[in-house]
C-alpha positions in Angstrom: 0.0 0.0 0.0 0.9 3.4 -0.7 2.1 5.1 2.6 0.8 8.7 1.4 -2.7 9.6 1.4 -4.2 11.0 -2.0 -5.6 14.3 -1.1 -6.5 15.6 -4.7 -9.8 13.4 -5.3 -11.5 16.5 -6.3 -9.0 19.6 -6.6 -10.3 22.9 -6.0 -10.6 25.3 -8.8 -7.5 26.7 -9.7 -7.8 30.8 -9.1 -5.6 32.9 -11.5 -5.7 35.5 -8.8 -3.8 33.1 -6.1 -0.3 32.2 -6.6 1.1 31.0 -4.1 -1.4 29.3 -1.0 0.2 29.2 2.0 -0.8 26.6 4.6 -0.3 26.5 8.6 -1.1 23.6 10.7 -1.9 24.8 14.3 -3.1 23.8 17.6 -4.0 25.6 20.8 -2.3 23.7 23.9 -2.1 25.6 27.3 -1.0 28.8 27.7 2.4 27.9 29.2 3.0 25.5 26.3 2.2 27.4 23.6 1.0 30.5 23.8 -2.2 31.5 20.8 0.5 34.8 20.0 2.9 32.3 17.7 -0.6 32.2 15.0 -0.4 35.7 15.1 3.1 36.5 14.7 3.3 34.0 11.6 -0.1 35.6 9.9 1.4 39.2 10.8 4.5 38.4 9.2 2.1 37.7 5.7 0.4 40.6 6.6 3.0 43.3 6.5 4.2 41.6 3.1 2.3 44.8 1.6 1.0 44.4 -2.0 2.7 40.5 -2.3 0.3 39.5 0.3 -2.4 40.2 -2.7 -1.9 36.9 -4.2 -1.8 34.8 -2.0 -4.0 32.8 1.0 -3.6 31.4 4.1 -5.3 28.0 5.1 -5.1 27.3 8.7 -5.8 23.8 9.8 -6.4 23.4 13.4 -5.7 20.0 14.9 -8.9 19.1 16.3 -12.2 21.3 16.7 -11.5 25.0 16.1 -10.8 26.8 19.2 -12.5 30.2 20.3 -8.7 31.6 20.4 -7.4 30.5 17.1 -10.9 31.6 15.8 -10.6 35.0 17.6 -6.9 35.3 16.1 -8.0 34.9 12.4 -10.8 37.0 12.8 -8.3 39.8 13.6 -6.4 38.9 10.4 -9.5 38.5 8.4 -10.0 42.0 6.7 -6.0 41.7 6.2 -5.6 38.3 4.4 -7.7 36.1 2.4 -7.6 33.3 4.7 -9.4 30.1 5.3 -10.3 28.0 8.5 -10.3 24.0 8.4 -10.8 22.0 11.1 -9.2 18.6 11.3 -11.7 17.4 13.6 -10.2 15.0 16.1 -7.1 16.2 17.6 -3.2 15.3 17.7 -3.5 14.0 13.9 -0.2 13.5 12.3 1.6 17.1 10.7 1.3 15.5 7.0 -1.8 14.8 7.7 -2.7 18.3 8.3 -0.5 19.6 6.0 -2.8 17.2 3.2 -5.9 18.7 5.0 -4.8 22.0 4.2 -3.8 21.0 0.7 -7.4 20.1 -0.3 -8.5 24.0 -0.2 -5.3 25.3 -1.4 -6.0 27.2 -5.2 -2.7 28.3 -5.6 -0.2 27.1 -8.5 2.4 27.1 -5.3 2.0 25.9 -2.1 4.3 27.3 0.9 4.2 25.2 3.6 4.7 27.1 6.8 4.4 26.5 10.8 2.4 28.3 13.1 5.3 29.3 14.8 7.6 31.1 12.1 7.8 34.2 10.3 8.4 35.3 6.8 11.0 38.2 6.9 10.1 41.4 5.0 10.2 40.8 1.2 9.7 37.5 1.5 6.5 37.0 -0.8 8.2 39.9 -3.5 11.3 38.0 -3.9 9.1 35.0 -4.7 7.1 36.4 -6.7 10.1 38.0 -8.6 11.6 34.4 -9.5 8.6 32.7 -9.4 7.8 32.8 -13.2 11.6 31.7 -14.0 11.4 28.7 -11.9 10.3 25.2 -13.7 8.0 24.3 -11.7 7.3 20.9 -12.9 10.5 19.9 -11.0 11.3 22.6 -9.1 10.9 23.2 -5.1 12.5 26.6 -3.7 13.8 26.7 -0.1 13.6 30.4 0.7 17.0 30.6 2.7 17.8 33.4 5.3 14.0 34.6 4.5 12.3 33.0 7.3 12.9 32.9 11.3 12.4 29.8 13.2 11.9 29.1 16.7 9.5 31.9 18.5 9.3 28.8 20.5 11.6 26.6 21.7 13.4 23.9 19.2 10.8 21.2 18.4 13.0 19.5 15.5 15.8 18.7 17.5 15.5 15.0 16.0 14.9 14.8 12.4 15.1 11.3 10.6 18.6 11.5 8.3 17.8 12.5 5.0 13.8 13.8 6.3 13.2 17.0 4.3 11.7 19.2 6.3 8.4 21.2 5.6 8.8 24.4 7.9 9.1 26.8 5.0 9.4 25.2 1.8 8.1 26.4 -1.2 6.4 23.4 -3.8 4.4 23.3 -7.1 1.0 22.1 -6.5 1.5 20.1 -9.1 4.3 18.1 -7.5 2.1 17.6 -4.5 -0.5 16.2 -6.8 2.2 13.9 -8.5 3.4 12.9 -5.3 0.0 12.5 -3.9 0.5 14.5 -0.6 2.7 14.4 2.4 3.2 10.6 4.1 0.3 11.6 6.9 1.0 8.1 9.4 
């Protein structure tokens, strides 16, 4: 058997407005844990990407039922971003598996795939969009080096497998994800 899930059975509509989704996997834990202000920081940090942030949208998937804070957070952010709230119903699901969630409602051509608790320096989504067009994208992934800070939190990939490729702020065709069928979500 196949160890990724297919999460394209019926692809959303490409938009020719969208270029690049952008999807972050969240989940509230106590406030000594993790704090609701990491959500925020990341979605400020699109925010303040001034005109860039124009093509783009933001799908957060919350691990379980959508809490009143992560609700109240993207309402803040609502008349800032064109963003999307998905639920993953039951909680503690696997990180591919919310990152396939989110997936299913991305509309962009790209897909960045970014955690709840970094943020995109300033420029970030300009100097993507200025390469973007140059880049083959039917083989091509980018990894945006030195243009996004990890770690509001403490480390939490201290033990990646060898050769793992990580997915904190990676750039990929959606048309590689369909290819590929998804992140490995077990």
């Amino acid at each position: 058997t196949c160890p990724y899930a297919y999460i394209f059975e019926t692809p959303p509509p490409a938009d020719a407005a969208i270029t690049l989704s952008i999807t972050i996997p969240t989940h509230q834990r106590p406030a000594g844990e993790r704090p609701v202000p990491c959500l925020g920081a990341a979605l400020e940090s699109i925010a303040v990407q001034g005109s860039a942030a124009g093509s783009c949208e933001v799908i957060v998937v919350e691990d379980g039922p959508l809490s009143p804070e992560t609700a109240g957070t993207l309402r803040a952010y609502q008349p800032r971003l064109r963003l999307t709230a998905v639920s993953a119903g039951a909680a503690h699901q696997p990180l591919g598996a919310l990152r396939n969630l989110g997936l299913r409602h991305a509309r962009g051509r790209w897909v960045l795939c970014m955690d709840d608790d970094t943020v995109l320096v300033p420029g970030f989504l300009e100097a993507f969009l200025t390469v973007e067009s140059s880049v083959d994208a039917s083989r091509d992934i980018l990894l945006p080096r030195r243009h996004a800070r990890y770690g509001l939190l403490a480390a939490r990939c201290d033990a990646l497998e060898p050769y793992a490729l990580s997915t904190g702020c990676i750039i990929y065709p959606r048309a590689l994800l369909e290819r590929v069928r998804g992140f490995r979500d077990a």
